[in-house]
C-alpha positions in Angstrom: 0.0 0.0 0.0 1.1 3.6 -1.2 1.9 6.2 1.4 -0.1 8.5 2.1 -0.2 11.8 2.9 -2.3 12.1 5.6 0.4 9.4 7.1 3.3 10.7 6.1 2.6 14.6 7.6 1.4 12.6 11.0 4.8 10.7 11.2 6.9 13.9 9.7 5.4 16.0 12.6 6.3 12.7 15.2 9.8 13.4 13.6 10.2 17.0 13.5 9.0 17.0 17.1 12.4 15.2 18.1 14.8 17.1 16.0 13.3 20.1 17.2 13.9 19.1 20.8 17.7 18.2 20.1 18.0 21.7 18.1 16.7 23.6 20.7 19.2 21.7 23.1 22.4 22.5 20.4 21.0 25.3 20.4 21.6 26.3 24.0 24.8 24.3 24.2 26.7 26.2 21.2 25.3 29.6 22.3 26.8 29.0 25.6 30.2 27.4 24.2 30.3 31.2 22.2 30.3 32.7 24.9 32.7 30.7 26.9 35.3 31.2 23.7 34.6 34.9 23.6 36.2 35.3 27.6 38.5 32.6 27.6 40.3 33.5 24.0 39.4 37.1 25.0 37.4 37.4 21.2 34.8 39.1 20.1 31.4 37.2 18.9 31.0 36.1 15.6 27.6 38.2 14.6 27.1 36.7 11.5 26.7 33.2 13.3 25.0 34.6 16.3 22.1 36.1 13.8 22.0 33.5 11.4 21.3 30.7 15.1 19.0 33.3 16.5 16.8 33.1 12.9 17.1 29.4 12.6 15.9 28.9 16.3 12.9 30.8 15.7 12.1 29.8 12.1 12.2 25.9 13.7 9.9 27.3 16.2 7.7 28.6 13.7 7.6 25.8 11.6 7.0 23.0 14.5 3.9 25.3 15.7 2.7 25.6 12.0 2.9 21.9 11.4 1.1 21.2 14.4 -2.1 23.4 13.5 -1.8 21.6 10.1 -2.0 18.2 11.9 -4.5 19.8 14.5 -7.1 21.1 11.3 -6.7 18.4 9.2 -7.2 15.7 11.8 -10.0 17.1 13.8 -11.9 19.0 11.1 -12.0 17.0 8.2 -13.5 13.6 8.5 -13.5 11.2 6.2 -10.7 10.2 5.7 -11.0 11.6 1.9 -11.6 15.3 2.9 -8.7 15.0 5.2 -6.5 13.9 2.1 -7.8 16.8 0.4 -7.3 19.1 2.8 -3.7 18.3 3.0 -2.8 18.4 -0.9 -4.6 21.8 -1.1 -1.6 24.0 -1.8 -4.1 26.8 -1.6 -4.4 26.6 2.1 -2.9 29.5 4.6 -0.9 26.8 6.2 0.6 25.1 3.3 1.8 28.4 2.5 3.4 29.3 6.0 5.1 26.2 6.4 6.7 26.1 3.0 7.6 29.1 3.1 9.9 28.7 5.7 11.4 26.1 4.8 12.4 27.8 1.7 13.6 30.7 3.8 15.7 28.2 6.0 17.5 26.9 2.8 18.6 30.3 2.1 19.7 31.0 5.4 21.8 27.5 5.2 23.5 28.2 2.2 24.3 31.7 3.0 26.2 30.1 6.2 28.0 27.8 4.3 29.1 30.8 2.1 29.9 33.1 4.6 32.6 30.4 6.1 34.0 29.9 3.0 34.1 33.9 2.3 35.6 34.3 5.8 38.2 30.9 5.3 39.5 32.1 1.7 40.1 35.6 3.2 37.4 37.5 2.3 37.6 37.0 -1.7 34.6 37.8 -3.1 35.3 36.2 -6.6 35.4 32.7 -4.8 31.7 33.3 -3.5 29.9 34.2 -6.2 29.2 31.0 -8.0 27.8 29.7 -4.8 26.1 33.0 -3.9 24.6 33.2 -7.5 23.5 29.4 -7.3 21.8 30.2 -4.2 19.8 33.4 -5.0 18.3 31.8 -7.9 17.5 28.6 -5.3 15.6 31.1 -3.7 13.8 33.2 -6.5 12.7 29.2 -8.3 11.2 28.6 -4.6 9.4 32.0 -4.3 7.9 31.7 -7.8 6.5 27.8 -6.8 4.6 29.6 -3.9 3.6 32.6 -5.7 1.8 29.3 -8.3 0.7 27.5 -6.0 -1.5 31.0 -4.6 -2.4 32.6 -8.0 -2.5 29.9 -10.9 -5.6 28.0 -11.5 -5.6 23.7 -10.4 -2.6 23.7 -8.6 -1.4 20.4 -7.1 1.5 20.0 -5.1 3.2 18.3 -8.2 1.8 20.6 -10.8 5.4 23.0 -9.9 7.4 19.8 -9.5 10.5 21.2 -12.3 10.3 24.4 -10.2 11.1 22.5 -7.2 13.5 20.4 -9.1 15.5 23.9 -10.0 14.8 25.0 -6.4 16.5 21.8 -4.5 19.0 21.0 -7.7 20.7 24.7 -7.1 20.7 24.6 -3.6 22.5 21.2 -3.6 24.6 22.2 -6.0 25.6 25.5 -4.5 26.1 23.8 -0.9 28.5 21.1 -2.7 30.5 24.0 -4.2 31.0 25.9 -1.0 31.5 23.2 1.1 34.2 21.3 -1.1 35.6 25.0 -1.1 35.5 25.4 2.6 36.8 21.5 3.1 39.5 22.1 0.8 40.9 25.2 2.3 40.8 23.4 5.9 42.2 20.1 4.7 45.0 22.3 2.6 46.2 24.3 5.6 46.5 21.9 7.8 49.0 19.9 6.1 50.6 22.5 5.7 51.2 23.2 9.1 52.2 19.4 9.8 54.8 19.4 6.8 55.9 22.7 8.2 56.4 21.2 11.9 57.6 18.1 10.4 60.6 20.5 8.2 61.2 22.6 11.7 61.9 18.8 13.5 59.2 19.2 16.0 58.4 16.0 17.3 54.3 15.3 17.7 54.3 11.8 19.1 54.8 13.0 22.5 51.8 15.1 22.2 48.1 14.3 22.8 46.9 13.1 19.6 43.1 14.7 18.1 40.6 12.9 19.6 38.5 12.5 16.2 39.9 12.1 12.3 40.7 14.5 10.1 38.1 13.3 7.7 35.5 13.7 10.1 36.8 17.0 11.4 36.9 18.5 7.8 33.1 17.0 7.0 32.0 18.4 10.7 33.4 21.8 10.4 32.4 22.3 6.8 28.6 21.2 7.2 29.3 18.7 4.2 25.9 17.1 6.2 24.1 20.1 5.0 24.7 18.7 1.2 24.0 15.1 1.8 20.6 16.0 3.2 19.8 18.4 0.1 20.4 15.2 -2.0 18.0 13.2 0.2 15.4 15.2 -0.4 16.3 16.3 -4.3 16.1 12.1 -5.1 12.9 11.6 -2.5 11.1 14.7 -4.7 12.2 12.4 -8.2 10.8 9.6 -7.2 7.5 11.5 -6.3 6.7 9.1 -2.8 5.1 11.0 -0.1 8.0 11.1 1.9 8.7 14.4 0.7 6.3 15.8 3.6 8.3 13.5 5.9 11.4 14.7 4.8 9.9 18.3 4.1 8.8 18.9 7.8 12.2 17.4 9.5 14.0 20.0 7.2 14.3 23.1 9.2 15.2 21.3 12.3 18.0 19.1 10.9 19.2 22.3 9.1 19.7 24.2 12.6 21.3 20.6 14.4 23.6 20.7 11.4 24.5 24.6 12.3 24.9 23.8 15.9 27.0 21.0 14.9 29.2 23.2 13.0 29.4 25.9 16.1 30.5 23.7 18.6 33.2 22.4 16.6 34.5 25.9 16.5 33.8 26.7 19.7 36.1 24.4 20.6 38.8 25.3 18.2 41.4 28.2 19.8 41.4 30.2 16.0 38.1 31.2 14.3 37.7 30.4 10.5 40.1 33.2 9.5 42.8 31.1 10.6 42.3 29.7 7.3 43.0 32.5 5.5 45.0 32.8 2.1 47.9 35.2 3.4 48.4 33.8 7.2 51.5 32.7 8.6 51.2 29.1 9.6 51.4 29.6 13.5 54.2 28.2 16.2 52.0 26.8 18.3 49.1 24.8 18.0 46.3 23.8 20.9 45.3 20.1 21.9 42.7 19.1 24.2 43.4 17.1 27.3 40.5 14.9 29.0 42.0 14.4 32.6 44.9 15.5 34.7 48.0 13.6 35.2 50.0 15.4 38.2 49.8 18.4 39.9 50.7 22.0 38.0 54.3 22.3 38.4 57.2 25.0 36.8 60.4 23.6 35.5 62.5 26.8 33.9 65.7 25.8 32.0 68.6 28.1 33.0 69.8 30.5 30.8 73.3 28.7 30.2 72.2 25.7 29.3 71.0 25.5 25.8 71.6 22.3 23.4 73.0 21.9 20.3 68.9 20.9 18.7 67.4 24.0 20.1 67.9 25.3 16.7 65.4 23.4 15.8 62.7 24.2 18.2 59.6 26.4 18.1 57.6 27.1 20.4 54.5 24.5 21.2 51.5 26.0 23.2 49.4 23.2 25.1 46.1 23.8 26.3 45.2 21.2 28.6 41.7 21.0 30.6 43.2 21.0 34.2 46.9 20.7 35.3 49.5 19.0 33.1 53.0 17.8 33.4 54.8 17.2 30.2 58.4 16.4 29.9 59.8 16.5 26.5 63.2 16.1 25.7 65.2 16.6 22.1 68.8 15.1 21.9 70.7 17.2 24.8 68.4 20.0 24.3 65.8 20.7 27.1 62.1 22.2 26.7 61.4 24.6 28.7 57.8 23.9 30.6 55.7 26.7 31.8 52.7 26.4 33.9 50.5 29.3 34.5 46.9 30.0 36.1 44.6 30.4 33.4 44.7 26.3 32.6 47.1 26.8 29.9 50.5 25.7 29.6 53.4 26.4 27.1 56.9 24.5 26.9 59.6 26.1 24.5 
């Protein structure tokens, strides 16, 4: 037996009605992690993202309330079964209109967060931008002219605008897959660069805490390569015409604002923002890693000044963050590292 639609909104809602709680929860978490990077890096706050949460937050809100009047009406006021089906494939209907319209409006929002990263990680060059930018707008101006149909043209249908919605998903995939390989590249590229650079300077890493996740996963966290993958989702559920599309439609705006969050706490966690991605900045001399636990207690070792080694040509300086107090010894041929503890919870050895 066929889905339905009647079936499909009812278990989109039971759907959206989860992601919506874990949004609003990321939500609260990231928002707080911002904060917490803003006084402990001494930063300022990062208004696009701020704006672009705040929207997203209340859009998802918006939608969830919507879809539940939708369920509420079509449910309760229209029995048999029949009228309830044709209540819900009226694309005439106020509600319809409301809850499609934000999702359009949360698409646009989405992409222009991918492309703002990738603005911001390419060092503000305008020319690498407006591909995606372009791809996007016209995303948007395909989706506004389906709702503008589906209100003012005679015998609408929720598939009678289906190429419209083609050209609506197909450019938003496509400009989401542009920025994000963009924004993946740039991270991926810089940070080997700063390994073969350490690696040239004869730091040694393999005393060091090692990342606690991949770089493949890093790059496809930080560069909201998720955001893409659902967009193709959706574009091949809308092919095959099934009624999933209102499952997948209504779980939209939520899983676009977890995907955000996502993307927020991983750089909330980071100690540089996106421009230290940058075309133009010099690969640093110190990089941070995360400890989980403390080892011994906080202690100061500071190498006299006569005693310096015939490697110390070869060091730079290594900045450790570490959650808690930290003892590391390192040592390089005859050369000593010098180990500095101090009381903000981060500790540096030269």
């Amino acid at each position: 037996m066929p889905l339905l639609i009647d079936t499909a909104e009812l278990a989109g809602l039971a759907a959206e009605g989860v992601l919506y709680g874990i949004f609003l929860c990321l939500f609260c978490i990231s928002g707080y992690g911002l904060v917490e990077r803003r006084k402990r890096l001494n930063t300022q706050l990062s208004w696009p993202m701020v704006v672009a949460g705040i929207l997203l937050i209340l859009l998802a809100t918006i939608r969830f309330v919507v879809d539940c009047a939708n369920i509420f009406v079509g449910f309760i006021r229209h029995d048999p079964r029949e009228a309830r089906l044709a209540y819900f494939e009226d694309v005439t209907q106020p509600l319809f209109a409301t809850k499609h319209t934000t999702f359009i409006t949360t698409l646009l929002i989405g992409d222009s967060f991918v492309n703002y990263r990738c603005w911001i990680v390419w060092g503000k060059n305008y020319w690498v931008i407006i591909p995606p930018v372009i791809l996007s707008l016209v995303s948007t101006a395909s989706g506004s002219y389906t709702m503008w149909a589906y209100g003012h043209l005679p015998n609408q249908t929720i598939r009678s605008e289906a190429d419209w919605l083609t050209v609506l998903f197909s450019l938003s995939l496509v400009a989401n897959a542009l920025a994000t390989s963009l924004l993946a590249y740039r991270i991926w590229s810089i940070e080997r660069k700063l390994k073969s650079a350490m690696d040239t300077r004869g730091t040694t890493m393999s005393a060091l805490p090692p990342s606690r996740i991949s770089p493949l996963i890093r790059i496809v966290l930080e560069s909201g390569l998720m955001n893409a993958a659902y967009l193709f989702v959706f574009l091949m559920t809308l092919e095959f015409g099934s009624q999933a599309l209102e499952i997948i439609s209504e779980m939209a705006v939520p899983l676009t604002g977890i995907i955000f969050s996502i993307v927020i706490l991983r750089v909330g966690h980071q100690t540089h923002g996106d421009s230290f991605y940058a075309p133009g900045q010099q690969l640093p001399n110190s990089i941070a890693w995360a400890r989980s636990k403390p080892t011994t207690r906080p202690s100061t070792t500071i190498m006299s000044p006569g005693n310096t080694g015939p490697s110390s040509s070869n060091m730079i300086p290594l900045e450790v963050y570490v959650h808690g107090s930290t003892v590391v010894k390192v040592e390089e041929g005859e050369g000593d590292k010098r180990f500095e503890s101090d009381t903000m919870g981060g500790s540096s050895f030269h």
